[in-house]
C-alpha positions as CSV (number, residue, x, y, z in Angstrom):
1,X,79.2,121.2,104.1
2,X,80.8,119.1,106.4
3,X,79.4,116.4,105.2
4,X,80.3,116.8,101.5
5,X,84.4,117.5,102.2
6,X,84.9,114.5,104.2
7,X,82.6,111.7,101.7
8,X,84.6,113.6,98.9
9,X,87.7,113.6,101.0
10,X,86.9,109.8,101.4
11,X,86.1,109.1,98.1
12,X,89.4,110.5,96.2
13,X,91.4,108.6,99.2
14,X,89.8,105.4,98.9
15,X,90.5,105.9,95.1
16,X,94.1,105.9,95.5
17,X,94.6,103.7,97.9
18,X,92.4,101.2,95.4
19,X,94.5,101.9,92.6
20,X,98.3,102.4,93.3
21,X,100.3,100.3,95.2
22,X,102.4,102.9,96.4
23,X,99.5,104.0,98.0
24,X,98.8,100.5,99.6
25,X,102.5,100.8,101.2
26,X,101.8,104.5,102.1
27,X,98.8,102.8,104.2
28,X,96.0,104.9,102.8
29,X,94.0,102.5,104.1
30,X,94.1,104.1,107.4
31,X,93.6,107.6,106.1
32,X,90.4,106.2,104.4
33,X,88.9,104.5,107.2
34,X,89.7,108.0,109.4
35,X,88.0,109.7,106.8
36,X,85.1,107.8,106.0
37,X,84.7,107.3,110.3
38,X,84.1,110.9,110.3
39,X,81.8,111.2,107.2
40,X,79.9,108.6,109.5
41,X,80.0,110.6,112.2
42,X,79.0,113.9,110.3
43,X,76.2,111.4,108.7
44,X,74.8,111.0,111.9
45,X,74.7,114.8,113.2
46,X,72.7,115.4,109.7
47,X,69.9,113.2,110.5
48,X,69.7,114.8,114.0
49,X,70.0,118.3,112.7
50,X,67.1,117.4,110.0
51,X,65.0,116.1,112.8
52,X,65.2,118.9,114.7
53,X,64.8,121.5,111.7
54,X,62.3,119.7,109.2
55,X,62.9,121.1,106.1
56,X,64.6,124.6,107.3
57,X,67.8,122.4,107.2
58,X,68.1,122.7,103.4
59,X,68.2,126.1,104.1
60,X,71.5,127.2,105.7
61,X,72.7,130.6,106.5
62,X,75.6,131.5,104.4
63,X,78.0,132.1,107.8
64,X,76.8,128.7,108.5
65,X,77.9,127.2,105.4
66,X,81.2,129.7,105.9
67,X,81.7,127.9,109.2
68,X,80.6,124.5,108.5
69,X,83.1,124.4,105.5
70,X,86.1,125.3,107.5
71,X,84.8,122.8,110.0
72,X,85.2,120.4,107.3
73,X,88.5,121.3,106.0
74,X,89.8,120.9,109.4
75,X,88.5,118.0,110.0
76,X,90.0,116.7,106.6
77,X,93.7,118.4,107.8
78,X,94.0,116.9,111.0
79,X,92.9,113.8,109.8
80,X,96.4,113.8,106.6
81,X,98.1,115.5,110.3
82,X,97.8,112.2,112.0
83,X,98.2,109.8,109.0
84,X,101.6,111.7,108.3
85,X,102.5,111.7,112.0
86,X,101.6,108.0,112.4
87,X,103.3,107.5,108.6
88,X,106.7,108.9,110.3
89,X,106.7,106.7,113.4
90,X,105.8,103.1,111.3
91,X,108.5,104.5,108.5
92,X,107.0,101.8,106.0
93,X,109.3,103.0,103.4
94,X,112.8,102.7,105.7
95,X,114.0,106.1,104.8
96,X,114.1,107.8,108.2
97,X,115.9,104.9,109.4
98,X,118.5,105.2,106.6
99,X,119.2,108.7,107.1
């Protein structure tokens, strides 16, 4: 599950940053590439995991699932955490420094 959120997290990201120009000066860019680093990095604990299981890991638990989606979705929300943070100190749009 954790998997799945983050590439769809990535996907829908990548997306908008790809289509709006807003989006572009919002630096989505850096959003996506946090995003699809840790579907990379989720990648890479799946293979182990399947390694180590054979096919039992097709096969989850439902509190794993439970557990492994929340994993996911905070994975996701820090991830928007530090783009907004790091969106606040760069200011791209000049607002902050208006006000």
């Amino acid at each position: 599950m954790t998997l799945l959120i983050t590439v769809f997290a990535a996907i829908l990201v990548s997306i908008k940053w790809y289509k709006d120009d807003m989006a572009r000066k919002l630096e989505f860019g850096f959003l996506a590439l946090m995003l699809w680093g840790a579907s990379l990095m989720w990648l890479c604990d799946a293979v182990t995991e399947y390694l180590e299981l054979g096919a039992e890991y097709f096969t989850p638990a439902f509190e794993d699932m439970i557990n492994d989606s929340f994993l996911g979705l905070s994975v996701v929300a820090l991830a928007f955490i530090i783009w907004f943070v790091r969106l606040l100190i760069k200011d791209p749009m000049k607002r902050i420094r208006k006000a």
